[in-house]
Biopython code that builds the backbone (N, CA, C, O; Angstrom):
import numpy as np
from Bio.PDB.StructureBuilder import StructureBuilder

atoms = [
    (1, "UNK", "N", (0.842, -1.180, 0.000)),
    (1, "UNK", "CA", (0.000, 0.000, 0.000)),
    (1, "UNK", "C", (0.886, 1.242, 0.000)),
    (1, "UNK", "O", (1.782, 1.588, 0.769)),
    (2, "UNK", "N", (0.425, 1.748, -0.974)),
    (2, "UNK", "CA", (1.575, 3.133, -0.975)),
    (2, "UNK", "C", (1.324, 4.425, 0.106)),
    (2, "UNK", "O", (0.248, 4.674, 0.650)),
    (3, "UNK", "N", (2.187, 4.940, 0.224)),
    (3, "UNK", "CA", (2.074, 6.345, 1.546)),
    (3, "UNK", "C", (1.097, 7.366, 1.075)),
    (3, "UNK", "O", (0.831, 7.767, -0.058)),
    (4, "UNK", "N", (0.763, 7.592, 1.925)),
    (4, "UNK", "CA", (-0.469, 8.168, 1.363)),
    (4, "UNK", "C", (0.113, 10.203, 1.989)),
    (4, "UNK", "O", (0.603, 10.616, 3.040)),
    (5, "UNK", "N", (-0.283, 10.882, 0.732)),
    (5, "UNK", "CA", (0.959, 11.981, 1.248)),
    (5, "UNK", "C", (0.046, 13.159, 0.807)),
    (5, "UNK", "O", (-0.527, 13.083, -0.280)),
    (6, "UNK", "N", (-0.085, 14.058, 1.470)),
    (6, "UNK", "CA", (-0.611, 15.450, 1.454)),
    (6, "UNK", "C", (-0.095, 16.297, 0.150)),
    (6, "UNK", "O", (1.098, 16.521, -0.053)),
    (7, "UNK", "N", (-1.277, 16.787, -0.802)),
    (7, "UNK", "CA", (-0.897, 17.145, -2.279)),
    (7, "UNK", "C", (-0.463, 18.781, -2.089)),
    (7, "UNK", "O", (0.121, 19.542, -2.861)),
    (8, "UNK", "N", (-1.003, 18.983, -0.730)),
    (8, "UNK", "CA", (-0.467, 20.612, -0.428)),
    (8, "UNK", "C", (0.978, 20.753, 0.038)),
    (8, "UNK", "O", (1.614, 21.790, -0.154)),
    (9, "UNK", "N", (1.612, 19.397, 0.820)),
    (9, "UNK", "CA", (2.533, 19.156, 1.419)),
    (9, "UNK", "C", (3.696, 19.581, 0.861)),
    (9, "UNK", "O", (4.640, 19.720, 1.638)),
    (10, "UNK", "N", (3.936, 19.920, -0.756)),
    (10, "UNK", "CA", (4.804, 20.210, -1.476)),
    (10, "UNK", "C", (4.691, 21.400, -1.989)),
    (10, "UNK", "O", (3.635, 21.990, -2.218)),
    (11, "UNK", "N", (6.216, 21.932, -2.259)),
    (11, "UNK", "CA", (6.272, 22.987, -2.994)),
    (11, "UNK", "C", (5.933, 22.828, -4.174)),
    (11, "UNK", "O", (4.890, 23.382, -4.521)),
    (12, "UNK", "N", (6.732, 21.983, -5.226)),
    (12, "UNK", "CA", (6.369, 21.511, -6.360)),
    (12, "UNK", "C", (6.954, 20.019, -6.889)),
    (12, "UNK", "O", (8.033, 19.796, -6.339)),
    (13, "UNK", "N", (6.703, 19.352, -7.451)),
    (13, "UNK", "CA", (6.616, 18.331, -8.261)),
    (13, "UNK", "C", (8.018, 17.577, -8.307)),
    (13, "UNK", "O", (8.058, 16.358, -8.476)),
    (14, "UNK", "N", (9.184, 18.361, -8.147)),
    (14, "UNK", "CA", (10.577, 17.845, -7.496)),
    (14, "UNK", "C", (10.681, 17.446, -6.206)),
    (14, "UNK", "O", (11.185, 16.396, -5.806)),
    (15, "UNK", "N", (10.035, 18.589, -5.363)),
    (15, "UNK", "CA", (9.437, 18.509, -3.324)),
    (15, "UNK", "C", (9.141, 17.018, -3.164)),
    (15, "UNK", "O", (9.563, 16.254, -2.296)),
    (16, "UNK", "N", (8.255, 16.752, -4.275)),
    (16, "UNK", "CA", (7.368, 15.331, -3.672)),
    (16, "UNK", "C", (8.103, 14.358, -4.510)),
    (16, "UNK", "O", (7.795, 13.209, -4.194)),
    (17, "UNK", "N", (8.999, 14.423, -5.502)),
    (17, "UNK", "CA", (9.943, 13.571, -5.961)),
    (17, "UNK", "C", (10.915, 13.330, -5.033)),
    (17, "UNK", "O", (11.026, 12.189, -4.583)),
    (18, "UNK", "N", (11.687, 14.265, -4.644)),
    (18, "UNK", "CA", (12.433, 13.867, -3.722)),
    (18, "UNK", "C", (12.087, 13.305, -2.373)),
    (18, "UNK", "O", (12.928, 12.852, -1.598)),
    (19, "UNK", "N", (10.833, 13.361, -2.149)),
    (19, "UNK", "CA", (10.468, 12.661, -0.775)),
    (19, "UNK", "C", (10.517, 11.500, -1.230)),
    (19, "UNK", "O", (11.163, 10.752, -0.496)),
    (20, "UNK", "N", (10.063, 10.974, -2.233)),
    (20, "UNK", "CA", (10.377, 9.590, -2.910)),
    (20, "UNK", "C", (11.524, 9.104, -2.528)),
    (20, "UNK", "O", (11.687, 8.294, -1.616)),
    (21, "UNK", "N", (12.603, 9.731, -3.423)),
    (21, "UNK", "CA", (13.875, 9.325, -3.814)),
    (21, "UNK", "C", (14.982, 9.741, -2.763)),
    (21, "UNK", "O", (16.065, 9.156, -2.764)),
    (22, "UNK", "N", (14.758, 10.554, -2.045)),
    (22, "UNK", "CA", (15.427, 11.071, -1.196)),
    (22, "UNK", "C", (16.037, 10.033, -0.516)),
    (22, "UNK", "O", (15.535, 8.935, -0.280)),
    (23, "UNK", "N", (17.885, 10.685, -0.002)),
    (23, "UNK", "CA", (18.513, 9.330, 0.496)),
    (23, "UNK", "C", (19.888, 9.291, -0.429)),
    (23, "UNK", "O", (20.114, 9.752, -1.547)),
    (24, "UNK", "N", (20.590, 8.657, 0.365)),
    (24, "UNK", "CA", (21.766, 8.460, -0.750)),
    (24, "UNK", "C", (21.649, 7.499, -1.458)),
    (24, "UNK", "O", (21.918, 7.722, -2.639)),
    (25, "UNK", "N", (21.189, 5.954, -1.081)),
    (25, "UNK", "CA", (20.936, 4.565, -1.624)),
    (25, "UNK", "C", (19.706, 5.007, -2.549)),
    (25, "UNK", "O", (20.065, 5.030, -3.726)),
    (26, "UNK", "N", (18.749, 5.263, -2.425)),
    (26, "UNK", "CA", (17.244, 4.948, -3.147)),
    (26, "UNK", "C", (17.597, 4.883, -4.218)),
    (26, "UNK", "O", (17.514, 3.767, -4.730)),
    (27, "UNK", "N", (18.141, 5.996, -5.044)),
    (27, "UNK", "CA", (18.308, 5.867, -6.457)),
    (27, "UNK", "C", (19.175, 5.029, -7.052)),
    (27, "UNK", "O", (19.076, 4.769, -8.251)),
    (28, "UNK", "N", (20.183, 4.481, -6.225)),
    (28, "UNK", "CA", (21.016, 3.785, -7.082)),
    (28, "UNK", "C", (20.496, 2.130, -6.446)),
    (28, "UNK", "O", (21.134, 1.233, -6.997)),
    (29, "UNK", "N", (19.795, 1.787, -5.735)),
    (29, "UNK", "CA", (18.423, 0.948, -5.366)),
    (29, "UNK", "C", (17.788, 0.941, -6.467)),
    (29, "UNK", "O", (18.000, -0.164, -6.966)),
    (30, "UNK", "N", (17.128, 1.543, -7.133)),
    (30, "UNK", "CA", (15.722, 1.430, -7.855)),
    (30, "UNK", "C", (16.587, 1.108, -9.621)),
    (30, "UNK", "O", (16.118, 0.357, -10.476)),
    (31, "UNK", "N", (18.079, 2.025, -9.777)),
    (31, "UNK", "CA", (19.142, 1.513, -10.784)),
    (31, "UNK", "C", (19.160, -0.207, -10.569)),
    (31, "UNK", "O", (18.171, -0.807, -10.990)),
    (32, "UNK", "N", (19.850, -0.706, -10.166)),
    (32, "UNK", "CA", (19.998, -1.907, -10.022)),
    (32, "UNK", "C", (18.526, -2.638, -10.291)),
    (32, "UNK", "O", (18.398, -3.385, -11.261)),
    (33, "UNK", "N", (17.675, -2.440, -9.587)),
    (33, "UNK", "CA", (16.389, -3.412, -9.381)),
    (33, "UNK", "C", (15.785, -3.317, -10.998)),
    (33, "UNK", "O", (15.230, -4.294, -11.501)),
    (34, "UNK", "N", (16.011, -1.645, -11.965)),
    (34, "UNK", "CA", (15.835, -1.700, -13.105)),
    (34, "UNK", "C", (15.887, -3.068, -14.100)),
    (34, "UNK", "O", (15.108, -3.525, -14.936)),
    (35, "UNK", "N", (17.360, -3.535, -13.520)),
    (35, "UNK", "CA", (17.980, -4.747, -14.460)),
    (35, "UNK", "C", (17.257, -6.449, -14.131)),
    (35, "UNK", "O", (17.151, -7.467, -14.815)),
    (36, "UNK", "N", (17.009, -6.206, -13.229)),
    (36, "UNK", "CA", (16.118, -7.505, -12.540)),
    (36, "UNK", "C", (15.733, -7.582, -11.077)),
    (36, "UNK", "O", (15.919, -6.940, -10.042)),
    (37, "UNK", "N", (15.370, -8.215, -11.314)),
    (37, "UNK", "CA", (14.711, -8.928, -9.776)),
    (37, "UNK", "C", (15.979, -9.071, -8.887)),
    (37, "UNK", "O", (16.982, -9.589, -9.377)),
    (38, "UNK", "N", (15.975, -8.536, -7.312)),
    (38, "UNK", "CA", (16.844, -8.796, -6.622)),
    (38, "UNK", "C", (16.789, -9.173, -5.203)),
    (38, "UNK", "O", (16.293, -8.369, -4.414)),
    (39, "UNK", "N", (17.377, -10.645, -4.658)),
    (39, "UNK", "CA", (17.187, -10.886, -3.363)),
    (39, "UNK", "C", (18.012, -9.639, -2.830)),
    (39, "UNK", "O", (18.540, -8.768, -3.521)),
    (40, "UNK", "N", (18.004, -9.760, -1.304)),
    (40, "UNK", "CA", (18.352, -8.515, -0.442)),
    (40, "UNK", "C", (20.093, -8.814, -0.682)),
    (40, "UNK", "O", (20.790, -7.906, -1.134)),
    (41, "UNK", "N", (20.640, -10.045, -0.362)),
    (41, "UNK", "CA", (21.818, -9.965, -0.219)),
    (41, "UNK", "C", (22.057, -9.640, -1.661)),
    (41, "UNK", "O", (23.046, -8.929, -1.485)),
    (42, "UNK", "N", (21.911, -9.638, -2.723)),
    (42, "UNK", "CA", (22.645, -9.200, -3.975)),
    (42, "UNK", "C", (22.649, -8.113, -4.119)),
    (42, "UNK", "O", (23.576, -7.549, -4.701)),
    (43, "UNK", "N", (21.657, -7.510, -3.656)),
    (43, "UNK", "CA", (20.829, -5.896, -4.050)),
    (43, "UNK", "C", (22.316, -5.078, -2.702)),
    (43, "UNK", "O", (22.880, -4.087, -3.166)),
    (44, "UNK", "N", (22.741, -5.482, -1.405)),
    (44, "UNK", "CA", (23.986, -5.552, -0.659)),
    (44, "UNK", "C", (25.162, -5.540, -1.214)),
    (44, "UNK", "O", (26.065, -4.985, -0.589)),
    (45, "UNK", "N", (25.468, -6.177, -2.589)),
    (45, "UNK", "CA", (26.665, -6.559, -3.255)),
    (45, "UNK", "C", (27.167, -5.717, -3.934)),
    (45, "UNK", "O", (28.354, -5.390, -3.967)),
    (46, "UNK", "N", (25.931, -5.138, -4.769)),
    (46, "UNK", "CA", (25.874, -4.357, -5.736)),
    (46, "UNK", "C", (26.018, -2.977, -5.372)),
    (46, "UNK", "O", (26.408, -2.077, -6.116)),
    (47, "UNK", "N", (25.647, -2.873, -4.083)),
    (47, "UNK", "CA", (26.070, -1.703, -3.490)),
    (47, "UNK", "C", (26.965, -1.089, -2.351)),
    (47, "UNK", "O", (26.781, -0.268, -1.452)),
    (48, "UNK", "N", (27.834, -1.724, -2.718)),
    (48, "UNK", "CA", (29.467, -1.397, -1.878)),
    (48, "UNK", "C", (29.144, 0.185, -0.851)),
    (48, "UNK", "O", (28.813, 1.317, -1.204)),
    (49, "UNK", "N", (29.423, -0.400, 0.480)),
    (49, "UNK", "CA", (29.284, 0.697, 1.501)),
    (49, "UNK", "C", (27.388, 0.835, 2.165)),
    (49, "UNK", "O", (27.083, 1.228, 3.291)),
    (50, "UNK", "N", (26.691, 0.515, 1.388)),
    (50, "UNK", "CA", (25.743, 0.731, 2.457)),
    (50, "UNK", "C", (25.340, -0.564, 3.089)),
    (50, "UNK", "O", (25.445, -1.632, 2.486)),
    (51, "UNK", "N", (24.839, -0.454, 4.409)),
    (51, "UNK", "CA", (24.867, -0.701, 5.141)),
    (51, "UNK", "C", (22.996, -1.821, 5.334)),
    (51, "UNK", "O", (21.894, -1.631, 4.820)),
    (52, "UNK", "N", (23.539, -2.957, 6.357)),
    (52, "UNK", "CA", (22.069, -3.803, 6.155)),
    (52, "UNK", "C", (21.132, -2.553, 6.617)),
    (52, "UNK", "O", (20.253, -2.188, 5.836)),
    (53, "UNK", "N", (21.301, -1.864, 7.910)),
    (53, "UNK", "CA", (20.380, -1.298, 8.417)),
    (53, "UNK", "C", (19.610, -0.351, 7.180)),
    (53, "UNK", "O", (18.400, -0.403, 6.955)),
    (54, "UNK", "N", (20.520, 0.457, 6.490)),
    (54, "UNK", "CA", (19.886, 1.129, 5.704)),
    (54, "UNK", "C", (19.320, 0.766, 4.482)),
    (54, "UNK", "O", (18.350, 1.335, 3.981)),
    (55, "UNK", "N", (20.094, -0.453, 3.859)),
    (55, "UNK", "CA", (19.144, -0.729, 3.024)),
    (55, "UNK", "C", (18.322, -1.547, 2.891)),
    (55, "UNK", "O", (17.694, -1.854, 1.878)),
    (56, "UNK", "N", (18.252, -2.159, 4.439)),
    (56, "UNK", "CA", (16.524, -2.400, 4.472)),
    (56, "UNK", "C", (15.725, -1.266, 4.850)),
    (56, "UNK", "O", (14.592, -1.271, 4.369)),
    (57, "UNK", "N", (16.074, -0.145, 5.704)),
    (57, "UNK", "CA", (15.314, 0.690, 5.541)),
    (57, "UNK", "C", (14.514, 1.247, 4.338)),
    (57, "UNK", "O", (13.286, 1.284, 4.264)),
    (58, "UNK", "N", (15.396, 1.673, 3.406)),
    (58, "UNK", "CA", (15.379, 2.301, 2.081)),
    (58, "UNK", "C", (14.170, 1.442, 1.168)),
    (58, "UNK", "O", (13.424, 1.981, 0.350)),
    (59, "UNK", "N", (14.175, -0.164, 1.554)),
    (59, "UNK", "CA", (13.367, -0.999, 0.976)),
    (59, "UNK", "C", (12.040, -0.802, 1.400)),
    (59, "UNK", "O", (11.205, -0.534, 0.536)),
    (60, "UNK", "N", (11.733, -0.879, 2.457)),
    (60, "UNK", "CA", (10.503, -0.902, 3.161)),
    (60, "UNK", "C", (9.457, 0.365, 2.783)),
    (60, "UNK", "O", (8.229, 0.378, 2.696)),
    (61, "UNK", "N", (10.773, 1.752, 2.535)),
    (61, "UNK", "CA", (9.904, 3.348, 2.470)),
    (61, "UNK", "C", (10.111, 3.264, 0.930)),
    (61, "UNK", "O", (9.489, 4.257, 0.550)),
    (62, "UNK", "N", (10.491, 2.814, 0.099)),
    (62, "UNK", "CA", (10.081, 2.201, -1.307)),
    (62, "UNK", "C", (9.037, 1.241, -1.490)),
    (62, "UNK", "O", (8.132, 1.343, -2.318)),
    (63, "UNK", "N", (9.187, 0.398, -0.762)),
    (63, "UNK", "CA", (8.044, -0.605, -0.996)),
    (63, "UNK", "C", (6.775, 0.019, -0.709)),
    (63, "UNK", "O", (5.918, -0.159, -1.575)),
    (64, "UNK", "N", (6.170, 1.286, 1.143)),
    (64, "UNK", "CA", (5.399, 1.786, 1.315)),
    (64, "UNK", "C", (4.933, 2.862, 0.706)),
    (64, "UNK", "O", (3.997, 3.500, 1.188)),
    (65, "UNK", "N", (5.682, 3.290, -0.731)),
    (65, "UNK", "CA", (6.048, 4.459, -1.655)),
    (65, "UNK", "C", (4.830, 3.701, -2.885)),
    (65, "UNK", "O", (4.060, 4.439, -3.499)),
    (66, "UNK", "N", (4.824, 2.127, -3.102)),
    (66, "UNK", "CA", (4.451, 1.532, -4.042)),
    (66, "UNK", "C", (5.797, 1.358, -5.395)),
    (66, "UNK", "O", (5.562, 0.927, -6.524)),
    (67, "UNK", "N", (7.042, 1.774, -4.941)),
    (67, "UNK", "CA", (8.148, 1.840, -6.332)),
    (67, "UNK", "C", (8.343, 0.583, -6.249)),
    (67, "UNK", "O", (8.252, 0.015, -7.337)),
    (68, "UNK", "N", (8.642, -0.256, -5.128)),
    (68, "UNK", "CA", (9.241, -1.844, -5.131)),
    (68, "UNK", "C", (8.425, -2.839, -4.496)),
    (68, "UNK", "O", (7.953, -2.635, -3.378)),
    (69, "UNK", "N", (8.225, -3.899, -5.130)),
    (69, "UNK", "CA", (7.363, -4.629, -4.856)),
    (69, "UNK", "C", (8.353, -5.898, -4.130)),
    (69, "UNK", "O", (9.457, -6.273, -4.523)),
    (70, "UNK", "N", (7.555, -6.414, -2.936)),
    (70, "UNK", "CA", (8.660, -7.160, -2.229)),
    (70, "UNK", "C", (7.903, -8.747, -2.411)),
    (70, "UNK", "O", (6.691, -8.888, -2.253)),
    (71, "UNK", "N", (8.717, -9.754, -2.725)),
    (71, "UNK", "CA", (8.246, -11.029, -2.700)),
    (71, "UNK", "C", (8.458, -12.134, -2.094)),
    (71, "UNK", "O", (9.553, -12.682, -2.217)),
    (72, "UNK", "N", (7.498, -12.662, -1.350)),
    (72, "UNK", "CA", (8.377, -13.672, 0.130)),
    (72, "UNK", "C", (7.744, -15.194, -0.784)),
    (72, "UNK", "O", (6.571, -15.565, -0.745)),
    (73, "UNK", "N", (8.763, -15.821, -1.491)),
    (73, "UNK", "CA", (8.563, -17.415, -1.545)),
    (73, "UNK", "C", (8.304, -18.560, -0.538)),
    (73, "UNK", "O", (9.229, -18.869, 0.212)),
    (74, "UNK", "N", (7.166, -19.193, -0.459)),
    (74, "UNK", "CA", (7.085, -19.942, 0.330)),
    (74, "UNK", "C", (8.163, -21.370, 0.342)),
    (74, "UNK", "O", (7.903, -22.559, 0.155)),
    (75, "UNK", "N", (9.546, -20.616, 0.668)),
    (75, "UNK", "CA", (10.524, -22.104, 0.662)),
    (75, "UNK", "C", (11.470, -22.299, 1.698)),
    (75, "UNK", "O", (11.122, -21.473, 2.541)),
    (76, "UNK", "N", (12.416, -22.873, 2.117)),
    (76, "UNK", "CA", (13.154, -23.342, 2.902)),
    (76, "UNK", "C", (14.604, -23.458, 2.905)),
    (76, "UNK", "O", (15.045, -24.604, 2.824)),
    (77, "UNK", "N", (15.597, -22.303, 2.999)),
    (77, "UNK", "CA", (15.314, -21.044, 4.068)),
    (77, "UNK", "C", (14.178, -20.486, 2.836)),
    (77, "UNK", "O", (14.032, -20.806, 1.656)),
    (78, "UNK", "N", (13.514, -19.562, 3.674)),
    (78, "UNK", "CA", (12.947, -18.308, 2.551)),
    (78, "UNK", "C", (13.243, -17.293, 1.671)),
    (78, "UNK", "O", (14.097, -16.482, 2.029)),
    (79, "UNK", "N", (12.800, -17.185, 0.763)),
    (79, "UNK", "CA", (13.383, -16.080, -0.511)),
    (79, "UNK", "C", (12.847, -15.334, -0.904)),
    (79, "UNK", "O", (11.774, -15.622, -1.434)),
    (80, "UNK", "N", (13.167, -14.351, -0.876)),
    (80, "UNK", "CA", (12.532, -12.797, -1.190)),
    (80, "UNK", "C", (13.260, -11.972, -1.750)),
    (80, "UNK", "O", (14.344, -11.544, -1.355)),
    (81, "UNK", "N", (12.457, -11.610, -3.083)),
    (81, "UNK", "CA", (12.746, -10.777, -3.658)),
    (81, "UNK", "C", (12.264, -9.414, -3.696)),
    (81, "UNK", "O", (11.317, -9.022, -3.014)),
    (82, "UNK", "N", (12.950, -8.669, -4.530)),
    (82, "UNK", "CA", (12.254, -7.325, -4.901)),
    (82, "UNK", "C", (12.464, -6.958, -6.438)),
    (82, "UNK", "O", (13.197, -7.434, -7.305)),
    (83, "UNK", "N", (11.727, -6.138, -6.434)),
    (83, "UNK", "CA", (11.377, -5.592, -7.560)),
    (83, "UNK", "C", (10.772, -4.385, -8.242)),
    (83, "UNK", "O", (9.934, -3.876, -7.498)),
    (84, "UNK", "N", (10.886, -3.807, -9.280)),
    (84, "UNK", "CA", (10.148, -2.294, -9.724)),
    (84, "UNK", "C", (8.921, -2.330, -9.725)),
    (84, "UNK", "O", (8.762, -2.707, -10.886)),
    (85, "UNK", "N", (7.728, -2.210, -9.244)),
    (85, "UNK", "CA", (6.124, -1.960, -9.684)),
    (85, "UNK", "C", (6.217, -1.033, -11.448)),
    (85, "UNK", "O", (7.187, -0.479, -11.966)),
    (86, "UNK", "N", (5.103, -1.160, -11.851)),
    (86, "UNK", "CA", (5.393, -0.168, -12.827)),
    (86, "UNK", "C", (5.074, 1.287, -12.183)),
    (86, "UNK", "O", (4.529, 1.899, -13.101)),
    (87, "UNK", "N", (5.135, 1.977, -11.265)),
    (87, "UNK", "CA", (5.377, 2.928, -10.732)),
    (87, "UNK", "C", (6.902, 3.392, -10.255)),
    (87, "UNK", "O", (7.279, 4.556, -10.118)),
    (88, "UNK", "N", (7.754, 2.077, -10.017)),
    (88, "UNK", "CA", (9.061, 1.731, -10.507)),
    (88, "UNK", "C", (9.792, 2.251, -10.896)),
    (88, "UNK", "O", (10.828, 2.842, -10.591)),
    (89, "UNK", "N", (8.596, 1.780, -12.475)),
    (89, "UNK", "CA", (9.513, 1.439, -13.842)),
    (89, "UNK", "C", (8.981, 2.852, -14.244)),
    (89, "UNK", "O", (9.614, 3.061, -15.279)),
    (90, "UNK", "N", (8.376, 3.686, -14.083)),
    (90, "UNK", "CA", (8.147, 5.074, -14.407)),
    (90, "UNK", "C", (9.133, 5.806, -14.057)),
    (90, "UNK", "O", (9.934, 6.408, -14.773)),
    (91, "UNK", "N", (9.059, 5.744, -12.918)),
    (91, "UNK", "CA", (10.079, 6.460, -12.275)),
    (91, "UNK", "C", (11.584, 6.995, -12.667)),
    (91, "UNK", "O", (12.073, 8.080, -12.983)),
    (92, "UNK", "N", (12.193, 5.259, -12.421)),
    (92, "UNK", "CA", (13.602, 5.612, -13.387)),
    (92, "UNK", "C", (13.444, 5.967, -15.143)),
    (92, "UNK", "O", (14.225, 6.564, -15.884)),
    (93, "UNK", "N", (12.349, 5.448, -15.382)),
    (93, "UNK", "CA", (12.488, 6.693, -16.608)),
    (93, "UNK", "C", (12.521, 8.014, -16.524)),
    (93, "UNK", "O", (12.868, 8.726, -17.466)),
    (94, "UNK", "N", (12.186, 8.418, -15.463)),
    (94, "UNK", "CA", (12.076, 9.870, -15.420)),
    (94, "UNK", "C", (13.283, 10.255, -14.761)),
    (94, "UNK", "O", (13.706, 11.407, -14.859)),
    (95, "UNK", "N", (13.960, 9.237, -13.990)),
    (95, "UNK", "CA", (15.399, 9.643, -13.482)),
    (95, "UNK", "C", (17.090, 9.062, -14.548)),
    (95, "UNK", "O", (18.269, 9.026, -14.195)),
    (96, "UNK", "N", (16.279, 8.628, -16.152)),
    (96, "UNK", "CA", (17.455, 8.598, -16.760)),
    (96, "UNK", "C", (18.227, 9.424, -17.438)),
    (96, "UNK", "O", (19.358, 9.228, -17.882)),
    (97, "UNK", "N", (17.205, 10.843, -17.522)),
    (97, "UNK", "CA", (17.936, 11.988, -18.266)),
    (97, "UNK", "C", (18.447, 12.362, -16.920)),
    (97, "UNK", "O", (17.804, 13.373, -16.638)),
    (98, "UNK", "N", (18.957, 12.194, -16.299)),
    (98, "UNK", "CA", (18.931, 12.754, -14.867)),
    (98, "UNK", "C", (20.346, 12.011, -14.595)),
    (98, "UNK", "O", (21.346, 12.411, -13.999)),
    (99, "UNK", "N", (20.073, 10.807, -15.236)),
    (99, "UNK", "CA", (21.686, 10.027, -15.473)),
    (99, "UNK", "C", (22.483, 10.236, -16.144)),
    (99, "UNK", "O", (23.663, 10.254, -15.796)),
    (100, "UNK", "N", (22.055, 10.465, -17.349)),
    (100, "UNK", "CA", (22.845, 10.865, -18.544)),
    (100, "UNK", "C", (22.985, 12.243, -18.369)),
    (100, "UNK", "O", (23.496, 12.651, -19.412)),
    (101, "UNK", "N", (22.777, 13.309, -17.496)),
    (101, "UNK", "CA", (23.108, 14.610, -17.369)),
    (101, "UNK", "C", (24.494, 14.383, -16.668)),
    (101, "UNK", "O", (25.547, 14.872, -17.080)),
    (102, "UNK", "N", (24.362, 13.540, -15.500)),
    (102, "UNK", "CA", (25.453, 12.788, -14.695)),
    (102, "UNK", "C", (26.601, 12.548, -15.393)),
    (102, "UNK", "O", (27.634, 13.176, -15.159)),
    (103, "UNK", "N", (26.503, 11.511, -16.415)),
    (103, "UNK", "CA", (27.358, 10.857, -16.572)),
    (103, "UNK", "C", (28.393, 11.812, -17.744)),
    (103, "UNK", "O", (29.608, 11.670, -17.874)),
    (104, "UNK", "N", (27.508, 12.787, -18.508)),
    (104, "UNK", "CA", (28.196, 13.991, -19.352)),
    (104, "UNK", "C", (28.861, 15.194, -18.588)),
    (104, "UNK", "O", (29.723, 15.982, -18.979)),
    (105, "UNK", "N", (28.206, 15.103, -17.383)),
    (105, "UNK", "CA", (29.121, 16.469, -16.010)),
    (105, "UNK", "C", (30.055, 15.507, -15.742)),
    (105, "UNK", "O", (30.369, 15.353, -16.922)),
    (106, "UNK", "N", (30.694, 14.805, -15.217)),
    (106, "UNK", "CA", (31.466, 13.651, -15.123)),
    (106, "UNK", "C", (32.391, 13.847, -15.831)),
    (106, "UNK", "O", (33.396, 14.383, -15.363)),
    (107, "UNK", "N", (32.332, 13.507, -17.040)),
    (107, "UNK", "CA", (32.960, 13.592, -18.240)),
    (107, "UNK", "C", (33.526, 14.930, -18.812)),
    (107, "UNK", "O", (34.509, 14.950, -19.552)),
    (108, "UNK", "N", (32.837, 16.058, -18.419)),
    (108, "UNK", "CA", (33.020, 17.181, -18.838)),
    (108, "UNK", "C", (32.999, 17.683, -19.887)),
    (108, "UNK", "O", (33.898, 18.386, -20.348)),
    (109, "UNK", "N", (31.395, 17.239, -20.718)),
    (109, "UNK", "CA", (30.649, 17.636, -21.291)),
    (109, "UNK", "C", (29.982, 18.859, -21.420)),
    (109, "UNK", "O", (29.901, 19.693, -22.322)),
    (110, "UNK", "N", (29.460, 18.738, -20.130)),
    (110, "UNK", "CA", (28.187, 19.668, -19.639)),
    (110, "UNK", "C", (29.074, 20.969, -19.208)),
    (110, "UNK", "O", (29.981, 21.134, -18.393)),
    (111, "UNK", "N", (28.473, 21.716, -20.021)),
    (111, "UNK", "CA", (29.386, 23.737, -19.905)),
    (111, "UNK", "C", (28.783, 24.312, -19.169)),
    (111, "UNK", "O", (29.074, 25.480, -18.910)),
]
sb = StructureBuilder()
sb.init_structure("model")
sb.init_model(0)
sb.init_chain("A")
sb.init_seg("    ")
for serial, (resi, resn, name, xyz) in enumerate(atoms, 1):
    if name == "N":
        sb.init_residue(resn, " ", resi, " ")
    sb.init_atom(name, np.array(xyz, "f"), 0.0, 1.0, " ", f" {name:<3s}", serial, name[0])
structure = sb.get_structure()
């Protein structure tokens, strides 16, 4: 069930994006999960330096966001994954020019 969030609560349309995304992990969270489905410890691997506490945090206020959808297999140990909702998969579309602005400042492209 997604958070349910006050439409006055924001200044504008970035305000309530970044309450989303906000965080150092989220975005490069929702990067990865882009490419597939990910149990917790891989989604850990892939992201050198943060930490269990936080990125289960980060999962849970994504998942209560509606961006990641979490999946508990009924098996032995248990397996759970995650994944993009298509609210997700919207999303990082809207955060790939946002990458590629990145990756051309970087480069020293961008004047």
């Amino acid at each position: 069930m997604a958070t349910v969030r006050r439409p006055g609560a924001y200044v504008c349309g970035i305000d309530a994006a970044m309450d989303v995304i906000g965080g150092k992990w989220k975005v490069l969270i929702l990067w990865e999960l882009n490419e597939r489905a990910c149990r917790f410890g891989e989604l850990r691997r892939l992201l050198p330096g943060v930490t269990e506490k936080v990125l289960a945090s980060h999962l849970r206020e994504l998942e209560a966001d509606g961006i990641v959808h979490r999946e508990v297999y009924d098996e032995v140990p248990a397996r759970v994954e995650y994944s993009l909702t298509s609210l997700g998969v919207s999303l990082n579309g809207a955060l790939a020019p946002l990458g590629a602005w990145g990756r051309e400042h970087v480069l020293g492209i961008v004047h």
